[in-house]
C-alpha positions in Angstrom: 54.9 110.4 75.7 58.1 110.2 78.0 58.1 107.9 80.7 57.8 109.1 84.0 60.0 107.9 87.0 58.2 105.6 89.8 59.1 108.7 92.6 56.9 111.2 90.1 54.3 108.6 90.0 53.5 107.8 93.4 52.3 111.4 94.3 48.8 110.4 91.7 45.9 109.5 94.1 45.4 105.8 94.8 42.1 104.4 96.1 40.8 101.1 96.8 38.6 98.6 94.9 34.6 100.1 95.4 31.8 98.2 96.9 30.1 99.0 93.0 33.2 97.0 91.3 32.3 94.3 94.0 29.2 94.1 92.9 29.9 94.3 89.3 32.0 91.3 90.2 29.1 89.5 91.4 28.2 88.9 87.6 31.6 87.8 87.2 30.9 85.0 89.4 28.1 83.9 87.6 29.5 84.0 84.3 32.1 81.8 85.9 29.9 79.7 87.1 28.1 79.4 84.0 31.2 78.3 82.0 32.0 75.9 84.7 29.1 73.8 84.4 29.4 74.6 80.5 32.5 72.8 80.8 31.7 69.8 83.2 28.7 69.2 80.6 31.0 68.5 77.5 34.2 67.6 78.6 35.5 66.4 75.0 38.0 68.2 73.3 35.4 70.6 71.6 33.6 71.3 74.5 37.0 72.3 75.8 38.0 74.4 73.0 34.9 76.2 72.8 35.3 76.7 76.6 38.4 78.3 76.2 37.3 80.2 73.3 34.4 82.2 75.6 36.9 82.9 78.3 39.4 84.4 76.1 36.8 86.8 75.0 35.2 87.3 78.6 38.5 87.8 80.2 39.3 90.2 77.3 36.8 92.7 78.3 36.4 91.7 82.1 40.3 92.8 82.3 39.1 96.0 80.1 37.0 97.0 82.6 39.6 96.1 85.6 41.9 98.9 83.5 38.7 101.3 83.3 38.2 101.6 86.9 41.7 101.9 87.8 41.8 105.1 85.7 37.9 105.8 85.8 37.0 105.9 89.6 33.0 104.8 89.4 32.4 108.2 91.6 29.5 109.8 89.6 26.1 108.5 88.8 26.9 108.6 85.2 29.5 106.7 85.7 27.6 103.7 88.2 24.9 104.6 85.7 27.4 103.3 82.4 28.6 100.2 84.8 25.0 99.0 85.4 24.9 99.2 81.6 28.0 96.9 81.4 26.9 95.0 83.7 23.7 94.0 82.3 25.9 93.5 79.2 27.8 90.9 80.9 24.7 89.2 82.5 23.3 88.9 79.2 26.6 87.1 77.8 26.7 84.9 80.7 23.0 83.7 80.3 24.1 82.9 76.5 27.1 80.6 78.1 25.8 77.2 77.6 24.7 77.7 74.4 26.5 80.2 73.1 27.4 78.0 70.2 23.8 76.7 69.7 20.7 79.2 69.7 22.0 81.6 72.2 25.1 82.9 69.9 23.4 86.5 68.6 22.3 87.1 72.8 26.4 86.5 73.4 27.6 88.5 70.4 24.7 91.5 71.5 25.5 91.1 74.9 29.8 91.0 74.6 29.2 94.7 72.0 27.1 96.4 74.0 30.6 95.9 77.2 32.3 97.0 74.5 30.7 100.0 73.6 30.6 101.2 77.2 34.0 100.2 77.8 35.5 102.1 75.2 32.9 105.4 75.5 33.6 105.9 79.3 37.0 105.6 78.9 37.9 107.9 76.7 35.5 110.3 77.7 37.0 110.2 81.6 40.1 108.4 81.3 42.4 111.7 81.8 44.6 112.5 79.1 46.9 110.0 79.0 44.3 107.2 79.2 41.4 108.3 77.0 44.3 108.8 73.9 45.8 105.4 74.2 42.1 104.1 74.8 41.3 105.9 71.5 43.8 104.0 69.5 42.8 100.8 70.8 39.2 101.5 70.6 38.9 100.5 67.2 40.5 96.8 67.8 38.2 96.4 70.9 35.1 97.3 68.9 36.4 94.8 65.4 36.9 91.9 67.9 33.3 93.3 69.3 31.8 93.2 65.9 33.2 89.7 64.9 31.7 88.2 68.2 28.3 89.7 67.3 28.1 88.6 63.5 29.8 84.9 64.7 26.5 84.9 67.0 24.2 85.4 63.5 26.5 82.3 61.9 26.5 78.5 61.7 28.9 76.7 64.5 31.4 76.2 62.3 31.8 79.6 61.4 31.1 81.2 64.6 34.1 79.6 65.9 36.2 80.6 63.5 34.7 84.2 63.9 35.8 83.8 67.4 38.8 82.7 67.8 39.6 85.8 65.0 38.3 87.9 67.7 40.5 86.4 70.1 43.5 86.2 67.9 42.8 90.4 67.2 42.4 90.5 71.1 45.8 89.2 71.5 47.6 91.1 68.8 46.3 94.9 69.5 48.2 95.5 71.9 51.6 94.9 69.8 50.1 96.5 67.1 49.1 99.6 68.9 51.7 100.3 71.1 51.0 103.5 72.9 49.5 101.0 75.5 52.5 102.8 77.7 50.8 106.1 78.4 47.5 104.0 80.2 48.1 105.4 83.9 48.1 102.1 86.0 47.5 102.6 90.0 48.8 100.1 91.7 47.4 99.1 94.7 43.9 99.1 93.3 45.2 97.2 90.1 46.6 94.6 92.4 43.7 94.8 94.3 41.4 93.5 92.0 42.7 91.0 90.1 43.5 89.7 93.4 39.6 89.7 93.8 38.7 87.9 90.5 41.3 85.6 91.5 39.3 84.9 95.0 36.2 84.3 92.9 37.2 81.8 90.4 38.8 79.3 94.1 35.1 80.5 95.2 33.5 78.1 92.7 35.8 75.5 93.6 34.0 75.5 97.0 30.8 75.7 94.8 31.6 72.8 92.5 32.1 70.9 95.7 28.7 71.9 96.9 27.5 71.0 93.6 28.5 67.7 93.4 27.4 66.3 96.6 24.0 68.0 95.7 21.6 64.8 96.7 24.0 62.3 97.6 24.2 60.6 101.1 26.4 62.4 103.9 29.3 59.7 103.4 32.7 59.3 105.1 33.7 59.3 101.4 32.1 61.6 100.3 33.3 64.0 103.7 36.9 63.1 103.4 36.7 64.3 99.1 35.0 67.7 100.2 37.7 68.2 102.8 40.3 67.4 100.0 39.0 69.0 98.0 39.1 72.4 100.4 42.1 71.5 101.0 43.3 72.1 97.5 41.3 75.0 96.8 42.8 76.8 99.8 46.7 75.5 98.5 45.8 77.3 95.4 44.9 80.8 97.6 47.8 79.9 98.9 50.0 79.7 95.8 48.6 83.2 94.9 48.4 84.9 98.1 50.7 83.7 100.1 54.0 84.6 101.9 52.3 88.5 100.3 52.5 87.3 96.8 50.0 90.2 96.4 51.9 92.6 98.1 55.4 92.0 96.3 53.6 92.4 92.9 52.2 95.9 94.4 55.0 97.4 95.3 57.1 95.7 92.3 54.4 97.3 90.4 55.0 100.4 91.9 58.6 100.9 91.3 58.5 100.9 87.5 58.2 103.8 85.1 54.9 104.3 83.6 55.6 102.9 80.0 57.0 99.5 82.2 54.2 99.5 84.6 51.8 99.4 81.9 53.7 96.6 79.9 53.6 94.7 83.3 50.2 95.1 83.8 49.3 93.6 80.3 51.9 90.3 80.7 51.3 89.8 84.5 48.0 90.9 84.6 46.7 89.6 81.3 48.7 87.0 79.8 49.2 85.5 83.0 46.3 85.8 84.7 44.7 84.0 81.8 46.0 80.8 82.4 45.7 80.7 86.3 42.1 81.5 85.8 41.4 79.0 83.1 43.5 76.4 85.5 41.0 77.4 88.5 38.0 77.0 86.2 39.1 73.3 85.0 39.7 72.5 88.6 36.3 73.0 89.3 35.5 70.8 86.9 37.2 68.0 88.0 36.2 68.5 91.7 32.5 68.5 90.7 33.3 65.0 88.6 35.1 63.9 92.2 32.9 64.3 94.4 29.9 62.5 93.3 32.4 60.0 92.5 35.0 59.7 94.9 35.5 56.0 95.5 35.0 55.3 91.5 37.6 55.8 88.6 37.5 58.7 86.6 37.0 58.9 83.1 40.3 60.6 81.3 37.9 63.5 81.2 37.7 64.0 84.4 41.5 63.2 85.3 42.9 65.2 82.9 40.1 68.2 84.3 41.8 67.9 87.5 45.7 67.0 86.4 45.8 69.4 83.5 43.7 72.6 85.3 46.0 72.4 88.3 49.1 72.0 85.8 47.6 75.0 83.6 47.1 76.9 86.9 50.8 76.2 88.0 51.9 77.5 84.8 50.4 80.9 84.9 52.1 81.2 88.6 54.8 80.9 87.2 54.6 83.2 84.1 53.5 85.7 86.7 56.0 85.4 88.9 58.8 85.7 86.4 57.2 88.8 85.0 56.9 90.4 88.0 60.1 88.8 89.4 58.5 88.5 92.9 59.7 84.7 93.1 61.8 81.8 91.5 59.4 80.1 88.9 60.9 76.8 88.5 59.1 74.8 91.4 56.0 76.1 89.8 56.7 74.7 86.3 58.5 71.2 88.5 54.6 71.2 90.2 53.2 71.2 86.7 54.6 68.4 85.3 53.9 66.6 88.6 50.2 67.7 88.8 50.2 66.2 85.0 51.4 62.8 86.6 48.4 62.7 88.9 46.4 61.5 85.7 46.9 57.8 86.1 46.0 58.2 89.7 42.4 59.2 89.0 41.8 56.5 86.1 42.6 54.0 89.1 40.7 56.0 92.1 39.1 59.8 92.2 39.7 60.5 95.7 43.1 59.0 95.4 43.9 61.8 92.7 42.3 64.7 94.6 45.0 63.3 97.7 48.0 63.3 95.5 47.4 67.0 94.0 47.1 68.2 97.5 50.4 66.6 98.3 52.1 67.6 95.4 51.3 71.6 96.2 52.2 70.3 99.8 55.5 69.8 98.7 55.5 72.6 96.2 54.3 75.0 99.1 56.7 73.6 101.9 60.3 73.5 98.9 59.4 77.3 98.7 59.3 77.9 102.2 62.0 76.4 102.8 64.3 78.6 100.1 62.9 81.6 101.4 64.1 80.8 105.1 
């Protein structure tokens, strides 16, 4: 299929994100939440690797259905009918979270087919012509990474991981190996749109973490002043993502390419990147919710390295972002890295002190920006 030019493009309908994907986003949150406490339970290198593990194959499916919507509006009661479906799919999978590598691995591996199956069925039975044949040559990747999640969920520990991370690693080749991904249809505004969403819901359990951790402690100055920190640095990274129209630049950035481009975009920016900034937001959390229970205490390297290495991770997707979408120079982001690493030490020595010196380094992150935009 030939690539069409940005000016043809434009005249296809847009629409904005539906009050049904909102609330098929309200699973999201809890599967987000799930893995969150997942993590802050086992924070050992395994309990991190398997953490990662799940959201590669969550995000996987949860961007999936991002892509189905864009070209599937939900607009028929078939259609809300096959999201409920997905949706309880999703439920299901985040119920199995915690252990999803103990007893509760054949409810994840049931749960994760039966989003695939609906995935893959409504979109290329509505996805327009374009979408529905690239959907059909992908399908059958989709539904092998499906089918080794479910059979890892039947398997010993051992082997379940290694089923899937296969998954994951088919996840991640597909694409490249199927490369007709050009002729999916991408809209814009509502593409932007909701990532931008998900994005708002994984800082939204950063506020919950804090919540969390106070849960049944004493009303504190200590333990005021780490909340407040740690809002602070929840809202720095909104701000990192949102901010100066971040959102808006990628839209209309977006909207300039060809189709073959847009969709290529949509799979680095969208995908690749978003992965990290998401897992970054998710490890956040977890350090937060070690914090703040905590906050005049040393952390364990755990717990540092929770809070260092997820804002770090974060950083690093910001950056990959902006690059792809070239909305932005990249290099401060990747500079605030390394310094977020550097906040380690800080938090074997003091929590709060940690949570203080992240804040300052996006601070200073946010204000070097400003200041070569001006």
């Amino acid at each position: 299929m030939s690539a069409e030019t940005p000016a043809e493009e434009t005249t296809e309908s847009e629409y904005r994100v539906s009050t049904l994907e909102l609330f098929f986003d309200l699973v999201f949150v809890f599967t987000i939440t799930q893995l969150t406490r997942t993590l802050a339970d086992d924070t050992s290198p395994l309990g991190f690797a398997q953490a990662v593990i799940m959201l590669g194959v969550i995000l996987w499916m949860y961007f999936g259905y991002v892509w189905l919507t864009n070209a599937v509006p939900p607009d028929t009661t078939v259609r809300r009918l096959l999201l409920m479906v997905g949706m309880g799919g999703f439920l299901v999978i985040a119920l199995a979270i915690p252990n999803a590598f103990g007893s509760a691995g054949a409810a994840f591996g049931i749960g994760y087919l039966i989003v695939n199956l609906v995935h893959s069925g409504l979109f290329i039975s509505a996805g327009g012509p374009g979408s529905a044949a690239a959907m059909a040559r992908l399908a059958p990747f989709n539904l092998g990474s499906a089918g080794l999640v479910m059979v890892g969920g039947f398997l010993p520990p051992t082997a379940r991981a290694a089923a899937w991370i296969a998954a994951v690693v088919l996840m991640i080749v597909s694409p490249y190996v199927n490369r007709r991904h050009g002729e999916f249809r991408i809209r814009p505004a509502h593409f932007v749109e909701r990532h931008g969403l998900v994005v708002i819901i994984a800082i939204g359990e950063s506020i919950i973490a804090i919540g969390i951790g106070a849960a049944g402690l004493p009303l504190s100055l200590s333990l005021v002043i780490a909340a407040l920190l740690g809002l602070v640095l929840a809202y720095q990274l909104w701000w990192c993502h949102f901010g100066r129209n971040q959102d808006v630049r990628a839209e209309h950035s977006l909207a300039a390419m060809s189709q073959a481009d847009r969709a290529r975009a949509a799979l680095s920016a969208f995908g690749w990147a978003h992965a990290p900034i998401l897992l970054g937001i998710v490890v956040v959390c977890v350090g937060l919710k070690k914090t703040i229970g905590h906050a005049t205490e040393h952390l364990y390297l755990s717990g540092a390295l929770a809070l260092g290495g997820g804002a770090a991770i974060f950083l690093l997707g910001q950056a990959l972002f902006r690059h792809r979408m070239s909305i932005g120079t990249s290099t401060w982001r990747v500079t605030g890295a390394v310094a977020a690493l550097a906040t380690v030490p800080i938090g074997l020595w003091l929590a709060i002190a940690q949570v203080a010196a992240l804040v300052i380094v996006f601070g200073a992150l946010l204000a070097v920006e400003e200041k070569q935009r001006a």
